[in-house]
ROBAVEX-480385 format. One line per field, with one value per residue (C-alpha): residue number from 1; residue in three letters; x negated, y, z negated; chain. Coordinates in nm, 3 decimals. Example, Ala and Ser with C-alpha at 12.3 -4.5 7.8 and 13.67 -1.06 7.14 Angstrom:
pos: c(1  2);
code: c(ALA  SER);
X: c(-1.230  -1.367);
Y: c(-0.450  -0.106);
Z: c(-0.780  -0.714);
unit: c(A  A);
This chain:
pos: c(1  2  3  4  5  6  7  8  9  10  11  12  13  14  15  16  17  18  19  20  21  22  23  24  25  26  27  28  29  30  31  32  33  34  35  36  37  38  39  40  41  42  43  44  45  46  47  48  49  50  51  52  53  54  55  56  57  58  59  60  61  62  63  64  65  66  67  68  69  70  71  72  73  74  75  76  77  78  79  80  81  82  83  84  85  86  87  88  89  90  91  92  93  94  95  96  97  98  99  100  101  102  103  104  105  106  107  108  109  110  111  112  113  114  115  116  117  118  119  120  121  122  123  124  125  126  127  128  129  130  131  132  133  134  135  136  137  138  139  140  141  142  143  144  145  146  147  148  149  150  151  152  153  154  155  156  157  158  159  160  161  162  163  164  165  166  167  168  169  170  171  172  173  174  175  176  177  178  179  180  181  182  183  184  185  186  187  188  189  190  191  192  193  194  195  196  197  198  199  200  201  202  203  204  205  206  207  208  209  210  211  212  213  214  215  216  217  218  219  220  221  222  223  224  225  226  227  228  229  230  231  232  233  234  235  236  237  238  239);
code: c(UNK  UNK  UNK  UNK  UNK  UNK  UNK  UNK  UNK  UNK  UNK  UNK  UNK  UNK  UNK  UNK  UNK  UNK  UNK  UNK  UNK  UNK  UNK  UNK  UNK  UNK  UNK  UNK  UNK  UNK  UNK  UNK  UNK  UNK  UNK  UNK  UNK  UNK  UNK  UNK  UNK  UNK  UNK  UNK  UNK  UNK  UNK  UNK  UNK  UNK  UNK  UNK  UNK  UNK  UNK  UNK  UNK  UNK  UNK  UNK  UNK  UNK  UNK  UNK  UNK  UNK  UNK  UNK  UNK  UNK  UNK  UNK  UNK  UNK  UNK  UNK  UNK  UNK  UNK  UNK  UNK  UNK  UNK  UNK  UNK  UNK  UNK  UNK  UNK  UNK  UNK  UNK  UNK  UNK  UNK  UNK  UNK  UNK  UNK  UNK  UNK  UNK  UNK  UNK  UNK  UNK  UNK  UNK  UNK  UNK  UNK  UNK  UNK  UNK  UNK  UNK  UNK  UNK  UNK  UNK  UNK  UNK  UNK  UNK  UNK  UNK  UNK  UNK  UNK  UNK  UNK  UNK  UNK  UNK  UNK  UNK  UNK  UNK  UNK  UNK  UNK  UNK  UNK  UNK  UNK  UNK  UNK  UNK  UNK  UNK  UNK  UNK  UNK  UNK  UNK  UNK  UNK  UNK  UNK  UNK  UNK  UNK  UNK  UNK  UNK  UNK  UNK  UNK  UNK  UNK  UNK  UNK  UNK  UNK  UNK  UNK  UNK  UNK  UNK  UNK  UNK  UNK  UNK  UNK  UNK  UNK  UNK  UNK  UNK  UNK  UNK  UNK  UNK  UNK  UNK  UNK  UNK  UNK  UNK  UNK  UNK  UNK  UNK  UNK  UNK  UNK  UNK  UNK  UNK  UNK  UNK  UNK  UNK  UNK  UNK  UNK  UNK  UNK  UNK  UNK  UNK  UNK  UNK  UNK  UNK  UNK  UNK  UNK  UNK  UNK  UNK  UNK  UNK  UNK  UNK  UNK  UNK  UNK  UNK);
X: c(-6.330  -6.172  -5.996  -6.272  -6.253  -5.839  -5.612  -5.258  -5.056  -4.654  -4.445  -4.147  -3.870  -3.533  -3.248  -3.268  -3.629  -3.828  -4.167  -4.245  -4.355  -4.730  -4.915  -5.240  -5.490  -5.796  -5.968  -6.322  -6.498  -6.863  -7.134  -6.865  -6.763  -6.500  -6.296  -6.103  -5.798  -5.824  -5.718  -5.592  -5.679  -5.433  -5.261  -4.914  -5.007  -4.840  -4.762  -5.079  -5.238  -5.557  -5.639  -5.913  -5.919  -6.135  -6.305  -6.593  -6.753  -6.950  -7.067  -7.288  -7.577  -7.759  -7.849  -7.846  -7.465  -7.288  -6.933  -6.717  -6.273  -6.073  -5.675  -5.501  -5.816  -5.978  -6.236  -6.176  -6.395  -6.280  -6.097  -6.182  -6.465  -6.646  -6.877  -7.063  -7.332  -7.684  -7.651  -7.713  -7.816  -7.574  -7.530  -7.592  -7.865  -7.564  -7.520  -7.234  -7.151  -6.888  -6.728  -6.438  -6.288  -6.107  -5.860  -5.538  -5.219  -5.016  -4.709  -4.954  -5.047  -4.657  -4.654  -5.033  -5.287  -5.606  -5.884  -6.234  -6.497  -6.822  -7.024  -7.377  -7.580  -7.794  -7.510  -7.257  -6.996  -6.751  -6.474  -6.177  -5.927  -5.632  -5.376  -5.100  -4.983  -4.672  -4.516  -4.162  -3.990  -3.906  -3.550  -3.606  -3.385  -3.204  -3.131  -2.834  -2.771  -2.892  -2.860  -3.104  -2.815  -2.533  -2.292  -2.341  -2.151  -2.058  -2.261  -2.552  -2.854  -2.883  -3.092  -2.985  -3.248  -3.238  -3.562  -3.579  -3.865  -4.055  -4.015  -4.189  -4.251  -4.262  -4.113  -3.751  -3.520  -3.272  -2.953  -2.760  -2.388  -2.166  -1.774  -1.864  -2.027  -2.372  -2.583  -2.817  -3.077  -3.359  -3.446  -3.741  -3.892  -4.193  -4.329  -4.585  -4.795  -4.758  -4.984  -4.803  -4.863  -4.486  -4.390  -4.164  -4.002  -3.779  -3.550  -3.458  -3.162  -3.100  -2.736  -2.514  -2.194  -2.034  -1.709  -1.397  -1.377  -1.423  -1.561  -1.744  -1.892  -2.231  -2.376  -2.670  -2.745  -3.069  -3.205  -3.494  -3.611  -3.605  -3.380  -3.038  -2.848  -2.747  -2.539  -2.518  -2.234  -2.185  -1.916  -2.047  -1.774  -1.834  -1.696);
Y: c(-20.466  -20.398  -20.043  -19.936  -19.592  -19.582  -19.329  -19.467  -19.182  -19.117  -18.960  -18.820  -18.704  -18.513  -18.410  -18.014  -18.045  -18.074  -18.158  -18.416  -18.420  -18.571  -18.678  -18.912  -19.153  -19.228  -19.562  -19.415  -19.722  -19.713  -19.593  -19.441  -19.074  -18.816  -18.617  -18.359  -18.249  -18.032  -17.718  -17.441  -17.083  -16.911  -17.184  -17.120  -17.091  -16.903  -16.892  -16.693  -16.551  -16.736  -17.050  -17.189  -17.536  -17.626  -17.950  -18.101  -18.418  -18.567  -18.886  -18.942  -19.211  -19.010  -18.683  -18.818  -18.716  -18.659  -18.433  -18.305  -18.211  -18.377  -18.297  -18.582  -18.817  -18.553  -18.339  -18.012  -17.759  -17.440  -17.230  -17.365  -17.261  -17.524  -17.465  -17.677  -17.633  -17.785  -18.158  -18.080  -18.298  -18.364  -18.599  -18.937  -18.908  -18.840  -18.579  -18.347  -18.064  -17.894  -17.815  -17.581  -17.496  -17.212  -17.132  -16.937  -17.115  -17.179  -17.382  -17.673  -17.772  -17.840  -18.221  -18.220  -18.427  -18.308  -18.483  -18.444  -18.707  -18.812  -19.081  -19.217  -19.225  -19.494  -19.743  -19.608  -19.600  -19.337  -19.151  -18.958  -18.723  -18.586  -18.325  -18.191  -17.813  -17.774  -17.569  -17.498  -17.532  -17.210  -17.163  -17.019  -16.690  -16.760  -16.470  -16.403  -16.570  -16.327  -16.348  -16.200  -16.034  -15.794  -15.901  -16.192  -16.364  -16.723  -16.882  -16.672  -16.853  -16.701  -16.748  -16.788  -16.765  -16.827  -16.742  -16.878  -16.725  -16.734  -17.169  -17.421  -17.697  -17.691  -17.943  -17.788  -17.854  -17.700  -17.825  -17.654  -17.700  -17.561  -17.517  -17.788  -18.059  -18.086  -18.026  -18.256  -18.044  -18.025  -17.627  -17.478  -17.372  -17.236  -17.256  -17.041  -16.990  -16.638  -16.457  -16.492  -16.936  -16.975  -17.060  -16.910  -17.078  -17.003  -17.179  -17.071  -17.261  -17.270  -17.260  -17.175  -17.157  -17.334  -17.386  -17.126  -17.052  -16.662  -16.723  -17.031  -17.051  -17.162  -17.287  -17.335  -17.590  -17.556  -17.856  -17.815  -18.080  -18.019  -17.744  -17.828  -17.676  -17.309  -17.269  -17.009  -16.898  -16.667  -16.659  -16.518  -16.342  -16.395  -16.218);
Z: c(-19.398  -19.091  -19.189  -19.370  -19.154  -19.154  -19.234  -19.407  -19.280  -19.441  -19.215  -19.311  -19.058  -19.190  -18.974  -19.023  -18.937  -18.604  -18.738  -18.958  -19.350  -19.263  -19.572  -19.524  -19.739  -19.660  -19.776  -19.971  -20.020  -20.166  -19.892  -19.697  -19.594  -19.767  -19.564  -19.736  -19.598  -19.251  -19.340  -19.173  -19.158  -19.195  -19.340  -19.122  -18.729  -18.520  -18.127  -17.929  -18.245  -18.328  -18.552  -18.728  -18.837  -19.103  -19.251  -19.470  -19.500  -19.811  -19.914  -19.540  -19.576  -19.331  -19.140  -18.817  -18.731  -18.444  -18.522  -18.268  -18.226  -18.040  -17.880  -17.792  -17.805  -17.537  -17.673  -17.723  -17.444  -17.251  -17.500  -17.810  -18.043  -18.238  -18.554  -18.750  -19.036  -19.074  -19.253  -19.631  -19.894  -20.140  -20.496  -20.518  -20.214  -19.981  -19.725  -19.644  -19.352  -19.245  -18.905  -18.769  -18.422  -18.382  -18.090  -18.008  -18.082  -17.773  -17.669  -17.564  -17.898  -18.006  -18.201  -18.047  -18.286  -18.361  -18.481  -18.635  -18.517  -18.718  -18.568  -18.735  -18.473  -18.609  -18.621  -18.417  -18.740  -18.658  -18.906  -18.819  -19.013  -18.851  -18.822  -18.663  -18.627  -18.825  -18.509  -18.505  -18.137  -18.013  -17.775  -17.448  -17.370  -17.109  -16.837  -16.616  -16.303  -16.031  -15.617  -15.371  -15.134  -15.308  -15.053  -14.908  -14.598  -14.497  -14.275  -14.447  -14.672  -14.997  -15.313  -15.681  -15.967  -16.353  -16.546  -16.924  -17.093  -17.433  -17.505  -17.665  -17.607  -17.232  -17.175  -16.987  -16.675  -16.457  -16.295  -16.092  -15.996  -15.733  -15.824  -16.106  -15.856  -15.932  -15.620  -15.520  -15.384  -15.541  -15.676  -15.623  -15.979  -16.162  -16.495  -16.678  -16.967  -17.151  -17.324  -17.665  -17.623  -17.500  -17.172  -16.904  -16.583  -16.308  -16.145  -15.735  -15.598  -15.216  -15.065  -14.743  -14.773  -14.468  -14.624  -14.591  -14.941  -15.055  -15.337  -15.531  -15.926  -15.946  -16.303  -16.400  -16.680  -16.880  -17.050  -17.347  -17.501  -17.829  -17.878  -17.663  -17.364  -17.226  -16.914  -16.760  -16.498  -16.175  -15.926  -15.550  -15.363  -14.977  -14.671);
unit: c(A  A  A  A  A  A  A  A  A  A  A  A  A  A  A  A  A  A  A  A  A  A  A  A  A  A  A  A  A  A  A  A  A  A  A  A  A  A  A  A  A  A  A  A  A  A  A  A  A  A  A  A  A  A  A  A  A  A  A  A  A  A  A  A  A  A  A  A  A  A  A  A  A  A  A  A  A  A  A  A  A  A  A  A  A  A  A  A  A  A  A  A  A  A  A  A  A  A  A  A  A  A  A  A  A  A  A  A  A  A  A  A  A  A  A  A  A  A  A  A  A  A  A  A  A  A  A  A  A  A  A  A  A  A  A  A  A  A  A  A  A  A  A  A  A  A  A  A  A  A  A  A  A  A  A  A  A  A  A  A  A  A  A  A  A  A  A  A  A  A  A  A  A  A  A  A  A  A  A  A  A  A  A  A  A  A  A  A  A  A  A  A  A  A  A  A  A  A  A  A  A  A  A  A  A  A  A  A  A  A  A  A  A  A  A  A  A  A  A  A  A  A  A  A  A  A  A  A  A  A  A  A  A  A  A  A  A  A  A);
């Protein structure tokens, strides 16, 4: 049978939440491996504190196994711990072993799948259980619009910057506007991973102002992904 190493996977979406309801089944035909469930440890992860995931295989026709994690069908290296016991005999002249990895939660691993790999090394038969974090997006705070020069002049360049800090996932974007016209230069911006596994970025936009107007209202339009827009708003009085 084709699907003999398949997961039927349910997932269930509902509008006040951001991460899907994932239940799985796996087909557990005679002479074939069972996963149990990959657990978690603890069982609710949060952002930059650390994460072990956990999970055990029975029913293997052999001890000559090859087991490693995988992130988005990569596998897992710098960063990430990986343990596995010694192949054990178990009923029925099966074997069984368990592996974890363990790692600090960050940002990165936001609607991320993991997955456990067994392959036979004798006849390159491979089995996979998977799982993803049950992260919750996080809404970057969003700081004032500052200048670099107190009093600035026309004719003179001057700098605007918006920083929006502590976000997940990372995925984020900045437009700026000038009296409501959205420029089309291009800021100059940054974006960082924290210590805590959220991310930070900062937006520098460029301007002169040529015109003869004393004053003009720049805005500055922040676009996450999965959590919605914040503007923010300063008006620059030149002389």
């Amino acid at each position: 049978m084709d699907d003999y190493n398949s997961e039927i996977r349910i997932e269930v979406l509902h509008a006040s939440l951001t991460c899907p309801i994932i239940k799985s089944y796996f087909f557990h035909f005679p002479g074939m491996p069972v996963f149990s469930q990959i657990a978690l440890d603890p069982e609710t992860p949060k952002y930059g504190k650390p994460l072990s995931l956990n999970c055990t295989v029975d029913g293997l026709t052999t001890n000559d196994i090859m087991s490693d994690w995988l992130l988005e069908d990569k596998e897992v290296t710098k960063g990430y711990g990986v343990k596995r016991t010694s192949v054990n005999p178990s009923a029925g002249g099966t074997y069984c072993m368990q592996s974890s990895v363990q790692f600090n939660v960050s940002a990165d691993h936001f609607e991320k799948e993991f997955t456990f790999r067994v392959q036979d090394k004798k006849n390159s038969q491979t089995f996979k259980k998977y799982a993803v974090l049950p992260l919750q997006p996080v809404v970057p705070s969003v700081s004032d619009i500052t200048c670099d020069k107190p009093h600035p002049k026309r004719g003179e360049k001057i700098t605007l910057s918006c920083t929006a800090s502590n976000f997940s996932p990372d995925e984020i974007r900045f437009v700026w506007c000038k009296d409501l016209e959205k420029s089309k230069m291009c800021p100059e911006e940054e974006i960082k991973m924290n210590r805590n596994g959220l991310y930070s970025a900062v937006s520098k936009f460029h301007d002169v102002c040529n015109d003869a107007k004393m004053e003009i209202t720049y805005t500055c339009a922040i676009y996450h992904i999965k959590t919605g827009i914040i503007e923010k708003e300063k008006t620059i009085q030149f002389s």
